[in-house]
N, C-alpha and C positions, 0 to 999 in steps of 0.2 A: 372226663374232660381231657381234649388235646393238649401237651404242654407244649406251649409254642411260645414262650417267655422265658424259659430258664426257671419256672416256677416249681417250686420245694414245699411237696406238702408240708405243714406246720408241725412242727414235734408232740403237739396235745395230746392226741390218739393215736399215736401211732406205735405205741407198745400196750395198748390196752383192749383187748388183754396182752399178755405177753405172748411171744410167738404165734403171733396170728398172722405176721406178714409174711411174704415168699419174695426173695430175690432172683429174678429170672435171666439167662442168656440166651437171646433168643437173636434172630434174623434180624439187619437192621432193617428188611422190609414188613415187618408186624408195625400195624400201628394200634393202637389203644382198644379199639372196637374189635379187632379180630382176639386179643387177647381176652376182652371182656369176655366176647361170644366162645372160646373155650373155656374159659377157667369160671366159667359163671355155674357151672354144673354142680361145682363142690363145696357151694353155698354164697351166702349174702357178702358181694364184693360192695366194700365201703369207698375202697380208694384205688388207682390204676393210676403210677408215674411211671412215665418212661422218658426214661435220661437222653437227653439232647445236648449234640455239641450247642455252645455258648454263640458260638459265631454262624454258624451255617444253618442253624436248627434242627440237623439232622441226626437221624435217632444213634444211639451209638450199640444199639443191642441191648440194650442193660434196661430191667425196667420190675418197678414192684409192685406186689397186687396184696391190699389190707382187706382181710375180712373181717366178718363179726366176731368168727370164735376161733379161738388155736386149733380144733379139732379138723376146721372146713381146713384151714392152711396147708398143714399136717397130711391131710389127702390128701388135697390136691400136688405138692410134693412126691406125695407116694404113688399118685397114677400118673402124674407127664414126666419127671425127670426120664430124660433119654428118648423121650418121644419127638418125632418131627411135626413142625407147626407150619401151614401153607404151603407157599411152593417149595421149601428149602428142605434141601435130603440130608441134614448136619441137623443129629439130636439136639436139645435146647436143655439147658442146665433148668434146675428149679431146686432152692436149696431154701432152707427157714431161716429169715433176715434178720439177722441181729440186731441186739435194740439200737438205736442211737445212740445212746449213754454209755456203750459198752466200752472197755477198754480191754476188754479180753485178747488175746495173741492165741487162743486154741480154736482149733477148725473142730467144729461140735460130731458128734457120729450118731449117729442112730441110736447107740447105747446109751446117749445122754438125755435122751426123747423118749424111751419105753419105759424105764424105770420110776415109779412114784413110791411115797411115803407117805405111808397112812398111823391111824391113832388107831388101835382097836381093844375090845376088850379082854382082859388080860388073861380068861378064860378060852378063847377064841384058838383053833389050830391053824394048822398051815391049809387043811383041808378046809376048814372054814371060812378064813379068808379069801382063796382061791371061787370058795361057792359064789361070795357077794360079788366079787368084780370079774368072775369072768363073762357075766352079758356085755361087756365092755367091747371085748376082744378074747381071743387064746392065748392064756396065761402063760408064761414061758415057765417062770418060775416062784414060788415068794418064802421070804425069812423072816421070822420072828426074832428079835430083836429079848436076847435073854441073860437074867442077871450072871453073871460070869461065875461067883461062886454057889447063887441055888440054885441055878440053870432055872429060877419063873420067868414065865413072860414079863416085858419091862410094858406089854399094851402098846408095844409100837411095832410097823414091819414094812418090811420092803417087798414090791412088786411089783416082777416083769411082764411087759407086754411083747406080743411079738412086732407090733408097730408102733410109731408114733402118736398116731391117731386114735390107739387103744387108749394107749396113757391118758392123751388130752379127754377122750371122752369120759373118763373116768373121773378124773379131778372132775371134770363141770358138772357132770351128773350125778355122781354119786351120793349117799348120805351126808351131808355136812358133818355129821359127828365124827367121820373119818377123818377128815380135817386133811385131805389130801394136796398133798404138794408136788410138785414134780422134784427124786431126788438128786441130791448132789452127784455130779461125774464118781466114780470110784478111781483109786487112786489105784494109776494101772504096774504100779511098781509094788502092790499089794501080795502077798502072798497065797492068800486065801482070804475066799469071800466073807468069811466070818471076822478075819482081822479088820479085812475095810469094813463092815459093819459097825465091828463097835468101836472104829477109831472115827467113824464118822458121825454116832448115830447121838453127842451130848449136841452139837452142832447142831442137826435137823429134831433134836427132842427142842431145843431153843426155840426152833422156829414154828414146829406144828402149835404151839400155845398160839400164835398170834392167829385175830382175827381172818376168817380164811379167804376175805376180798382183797387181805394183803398179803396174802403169800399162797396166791395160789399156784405161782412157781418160785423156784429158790436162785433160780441166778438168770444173768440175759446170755443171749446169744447174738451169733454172730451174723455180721449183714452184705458185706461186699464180697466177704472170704469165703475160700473151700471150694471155688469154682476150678477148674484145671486150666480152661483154657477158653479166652474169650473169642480167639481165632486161631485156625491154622497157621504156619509161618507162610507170610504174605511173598510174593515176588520184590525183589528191591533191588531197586535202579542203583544203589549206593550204599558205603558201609554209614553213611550218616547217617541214615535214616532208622537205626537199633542201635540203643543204648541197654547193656550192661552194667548194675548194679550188684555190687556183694556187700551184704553186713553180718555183722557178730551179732547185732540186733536184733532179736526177734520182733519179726513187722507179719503182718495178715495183710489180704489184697486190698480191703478197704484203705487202706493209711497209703499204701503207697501210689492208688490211684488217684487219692485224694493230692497227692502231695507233686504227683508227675503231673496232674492235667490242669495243674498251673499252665503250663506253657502250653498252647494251641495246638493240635495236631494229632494230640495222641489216642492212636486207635486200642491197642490192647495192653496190656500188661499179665505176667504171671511171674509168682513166685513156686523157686526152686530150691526144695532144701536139703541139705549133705547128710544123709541119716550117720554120717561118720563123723561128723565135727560139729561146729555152732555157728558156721555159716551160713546164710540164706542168700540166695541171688536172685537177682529179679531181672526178667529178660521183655523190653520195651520196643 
């Protein structure tokens, strides 16, 4: 359906399951049917909103496509990002939308999206477990998860996919007795992979007990952010017309587009951050 109202899908479904939605930057000339008629390939599209200015109705670029399962998302992600859509010769972003509810400040990566946590039995090798899920996808890597003084298996373990979509299909198809999750980001100030294992792994043993319709992922992600750039810098008649922000605050693009497009007019925004201090600036 057109959104020619200012109308906002309803928050019910739209993280369920989790990471099934895609945030896109695309041409402001796509309109909802041309999106549909490409991104319908990578499965059952539930929902297509595409962000319109308030006042003009016209599209601003920005627009999200909900599928049935995290898996279809998750491709679809991983065959357009950087592709051109219609006439327009400027690749189009496609990145996995953060839940609504999120208050996360991290731009999610790839690495957050292949890795899952499974339950397995406590017999079970590395070669064994690699057997069960590699019809999934190719396995990158996986750990077992082991007591620190017997060095047994603790029947828990981590594994990588080489995509996204590996992950996701795993979790949804796999044995339930896995009790597969998608796992926690690793803590990238970790020394070794083994340290972030078992300083992570009383956390996600917590959560593999819980029923697996609820936790079939362990955290959300993110929805407006991690885009680079919504447009080129435009020609400008005047220096009024850009606005310059810095904060100490860590903000993601969702918050601040939300918070700039108060005021009428605003075509793009991106944030810019100081890998050298605790700056952020945001260029309008």
């Amino acid at each position: 359906m057109e959104d020619n109202s200012g109308f906002r899908p309803s928050a019910g479904n739209l993280d369920d399951p989790p990471n099934s939605r895609i945030f896109l930057v695309v041409s402001k000339s796509l309109t909802e049917d041309m999106i549909r008629d490409r991104f319908a390939e990578f499965g059952d599209i539930q929902d297509i909103w595409v962000v319109k200015d308030r006042h003009t109705k016209e599209s601003k670029g920005i627009a999200f496509v909900k599928y049935a399962k995290s898996s279809q998302a998750c491709r679809a992600m991983e065959e357009m990002h950087g592709r051109c859509l219609g006439d327009s010769s400027k690749p189009i972003k496609v990145l996995i939308a953060q839940s609504r509810g999120s208050t996360s400040h991290k731009e999610v990566e790839d690495e957050d999206l292949t890795r899952i946590f499974v339950m397995i039995p406590k017999s079970y090798t590395e070669d064994d477990v690699k057997s069960k899920f590699k019809e999934y996808g190719p396995v990158e890597y996986c750990s077992i998860i082991k007591n620190k003084n017997t060095g047994e298996s603790k029947g828990l373990a981590f594994v990588r996919f080489e995509r996204p979509s590996h992950a996701a299909l795993a979790i949804e198809n796999c044995d339930r007795s896995f009790k597969a999750i998608l796992a926690e980001p690793r803590n990238k100030g970790s020394t070794s992979e083994s340290l972030d294992y078992h300083s992570s792994s009383r956390q996600q043993e917590s959560m593999i007990h819980e029923p697996p319709a609820m936790s079939m992922y362990s955290y959300e992600q993110y929805d407006y952010s991690a885009y680079d750039k919504v447009g080129e810098a435009r020609n400008q008649e005047g220096v009024s017309k850009r606005l310059t922000v810095v904060s100490r605050v860590p903000l993601v693009q969702d918050q601040l587009y939300s918070l700039l497009d108060l005021i009428p007019g605003l075509e793009f925004c991106e944030v810019q951050r100081d890998l050298y201090s605790s700056f952020s600036g945001t260029r309008c």
